[in-house]
Backbone bond lengths (Angstrom), bond angles and torsions (degrees), N, CA, C in turn:
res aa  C-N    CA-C-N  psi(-1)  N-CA   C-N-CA  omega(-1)  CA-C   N-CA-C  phi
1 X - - - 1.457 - - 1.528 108.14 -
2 X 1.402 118.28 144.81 1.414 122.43 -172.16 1.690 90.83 -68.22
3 X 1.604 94.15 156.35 1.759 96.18 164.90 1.998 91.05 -98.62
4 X 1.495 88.63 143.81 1.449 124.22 -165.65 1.795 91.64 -104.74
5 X 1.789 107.04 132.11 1.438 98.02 170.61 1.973 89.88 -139.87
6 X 1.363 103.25 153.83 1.497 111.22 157.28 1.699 138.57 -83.88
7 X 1.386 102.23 128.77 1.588 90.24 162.53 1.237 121.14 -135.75
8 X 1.451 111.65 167.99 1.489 119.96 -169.22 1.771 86.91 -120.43
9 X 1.863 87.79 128.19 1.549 91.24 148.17 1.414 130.43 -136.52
10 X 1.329 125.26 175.39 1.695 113.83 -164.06 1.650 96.28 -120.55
11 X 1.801 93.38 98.84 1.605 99.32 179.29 1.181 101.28 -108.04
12 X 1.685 116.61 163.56 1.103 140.54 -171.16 1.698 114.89 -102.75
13 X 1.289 148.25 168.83 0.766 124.73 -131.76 1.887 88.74 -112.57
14 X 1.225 116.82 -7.20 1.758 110.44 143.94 0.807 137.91 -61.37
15 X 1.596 112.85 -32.06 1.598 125.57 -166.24 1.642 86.35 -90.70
16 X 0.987 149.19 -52.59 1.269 136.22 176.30 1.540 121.18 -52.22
17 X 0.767 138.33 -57.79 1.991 156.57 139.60 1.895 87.53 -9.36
18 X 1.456 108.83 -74.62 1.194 113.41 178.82 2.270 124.70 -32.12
19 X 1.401 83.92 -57.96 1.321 102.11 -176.20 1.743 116.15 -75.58
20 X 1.241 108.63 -33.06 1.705 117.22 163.78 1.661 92.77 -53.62
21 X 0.955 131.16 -75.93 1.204 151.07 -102.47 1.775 81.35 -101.37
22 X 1.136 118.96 -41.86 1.435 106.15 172.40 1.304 121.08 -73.95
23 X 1.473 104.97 -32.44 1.672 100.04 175.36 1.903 109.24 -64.97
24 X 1.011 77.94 -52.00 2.343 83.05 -177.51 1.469 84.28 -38.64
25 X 1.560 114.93 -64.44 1.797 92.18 -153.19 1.677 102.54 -59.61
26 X 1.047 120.43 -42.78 1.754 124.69 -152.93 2.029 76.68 -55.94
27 X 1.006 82.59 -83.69 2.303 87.69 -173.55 1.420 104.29 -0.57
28 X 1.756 100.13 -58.65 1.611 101.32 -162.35 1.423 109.52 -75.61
29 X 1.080 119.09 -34.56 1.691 118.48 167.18 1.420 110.50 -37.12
30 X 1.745 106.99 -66.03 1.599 118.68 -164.55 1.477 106.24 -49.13
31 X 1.393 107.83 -43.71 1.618 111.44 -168.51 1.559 112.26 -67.94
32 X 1.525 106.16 -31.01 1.420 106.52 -176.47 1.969 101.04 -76.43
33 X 1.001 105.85 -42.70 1.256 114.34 174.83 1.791 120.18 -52.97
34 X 0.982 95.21 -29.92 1.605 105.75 -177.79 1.718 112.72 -107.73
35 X 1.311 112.74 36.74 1.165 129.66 -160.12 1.781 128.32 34.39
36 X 1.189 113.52 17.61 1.646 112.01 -168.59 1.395 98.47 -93.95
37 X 1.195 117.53 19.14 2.125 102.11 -178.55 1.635 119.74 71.24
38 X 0.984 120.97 165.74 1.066 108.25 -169.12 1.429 111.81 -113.34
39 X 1.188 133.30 152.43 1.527 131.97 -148.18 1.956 94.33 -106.70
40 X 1.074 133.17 -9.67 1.336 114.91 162.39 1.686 120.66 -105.28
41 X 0.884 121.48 158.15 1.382 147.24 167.09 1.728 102.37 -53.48
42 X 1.633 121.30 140.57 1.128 111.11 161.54 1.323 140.20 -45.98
43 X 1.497 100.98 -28.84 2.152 125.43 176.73 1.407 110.68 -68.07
44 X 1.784 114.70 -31.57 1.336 111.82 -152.03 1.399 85.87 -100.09
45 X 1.886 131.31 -34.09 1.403 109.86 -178.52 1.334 97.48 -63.08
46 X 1.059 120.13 -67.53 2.037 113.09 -169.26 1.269 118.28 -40.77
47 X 1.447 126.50 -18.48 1.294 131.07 152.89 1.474 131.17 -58.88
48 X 1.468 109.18 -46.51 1.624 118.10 155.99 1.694 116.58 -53.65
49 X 1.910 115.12 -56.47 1.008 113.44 -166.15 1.802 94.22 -52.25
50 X 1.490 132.30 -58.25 1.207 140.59 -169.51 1.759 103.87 -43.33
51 X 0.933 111.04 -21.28 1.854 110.15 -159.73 1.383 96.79 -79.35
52 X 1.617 124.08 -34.44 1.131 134.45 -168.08 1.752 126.32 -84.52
53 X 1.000 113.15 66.01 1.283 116.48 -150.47 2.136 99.41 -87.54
54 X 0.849 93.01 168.38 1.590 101.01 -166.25 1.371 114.01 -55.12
55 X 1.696 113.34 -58.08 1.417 121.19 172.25 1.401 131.42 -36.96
56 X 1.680 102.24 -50.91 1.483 105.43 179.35 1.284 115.02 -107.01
57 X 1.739 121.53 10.52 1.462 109.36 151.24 1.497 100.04 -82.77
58 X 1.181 160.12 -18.36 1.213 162.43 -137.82 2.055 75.67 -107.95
59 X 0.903 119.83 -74.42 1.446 125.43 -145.65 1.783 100.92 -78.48
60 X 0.924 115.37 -11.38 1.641 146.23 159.41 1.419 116.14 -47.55
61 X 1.549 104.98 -63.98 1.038 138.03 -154.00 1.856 94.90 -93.19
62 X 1.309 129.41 -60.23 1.068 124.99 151.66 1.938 135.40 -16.00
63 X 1.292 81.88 -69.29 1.630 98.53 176.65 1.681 116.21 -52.90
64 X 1.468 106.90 -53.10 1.659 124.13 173.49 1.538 107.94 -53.62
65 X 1.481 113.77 -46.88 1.397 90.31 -176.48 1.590 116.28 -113.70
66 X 1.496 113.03 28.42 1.689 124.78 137.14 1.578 116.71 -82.40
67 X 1.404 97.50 -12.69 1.715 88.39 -173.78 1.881 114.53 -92.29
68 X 1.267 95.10 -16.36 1.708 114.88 179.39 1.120 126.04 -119.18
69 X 1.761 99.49 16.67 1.784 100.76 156.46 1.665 114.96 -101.98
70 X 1.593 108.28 148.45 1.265 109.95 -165.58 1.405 104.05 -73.49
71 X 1.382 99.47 142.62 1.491 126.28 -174.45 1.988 98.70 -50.07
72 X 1.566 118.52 -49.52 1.314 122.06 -167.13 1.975 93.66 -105.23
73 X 1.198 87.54 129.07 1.741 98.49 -162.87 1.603 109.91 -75.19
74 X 1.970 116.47 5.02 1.215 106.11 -178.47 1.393 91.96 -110.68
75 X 1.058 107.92 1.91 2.207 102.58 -176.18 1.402 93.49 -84.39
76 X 1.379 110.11 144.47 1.336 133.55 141.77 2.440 79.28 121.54
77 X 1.220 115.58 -29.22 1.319 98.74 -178.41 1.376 131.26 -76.84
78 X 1.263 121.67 167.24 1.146 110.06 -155.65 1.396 104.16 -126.61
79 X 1.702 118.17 117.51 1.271 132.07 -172.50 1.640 111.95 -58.75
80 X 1.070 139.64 -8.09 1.212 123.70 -137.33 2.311 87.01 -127.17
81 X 1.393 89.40 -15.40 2.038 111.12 178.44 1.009 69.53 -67.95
């Protein structure tokens, strides 16, 4: 089993809008993808795509992957690369 760790991050109230807004779409993808249709309305995806504005997916996107790099810069590599 993978080892599982927690993090806390301090989002703003775009970067959150942002991060909903990717999961709703990813959901609605999977479902369309997995033949069940897709669970939003044409208004409500363009409402997500709209939530996601450049700045705070950019600053989004930042935060996530400072928050899931290893603290010691030789963990997670792989001796054998």
């Amino acid at each position: 089993m993978p080892e599982t760790f927690s993090i806390c991050l301090d989002l703003d109230r775009d970067e959150v809008l942002a991060l909903l807004s990717y999961i709703a779409i990813g959901l609605h993808i999977l479902a369309i993808a997995g033949g069940n249709g897709g669970s939003l309305s044409p208004d409500e995806f363009n409402s997500h795509l709209g939530n996601i504005n450049a700045d705070a997916a950019d600053r989004l996107t930042q935060k996530l992957t400072a928050a899931i790099q290893p603290s010691n810069p030789d963990e997670g590599s792989n001796p054998n690369s």
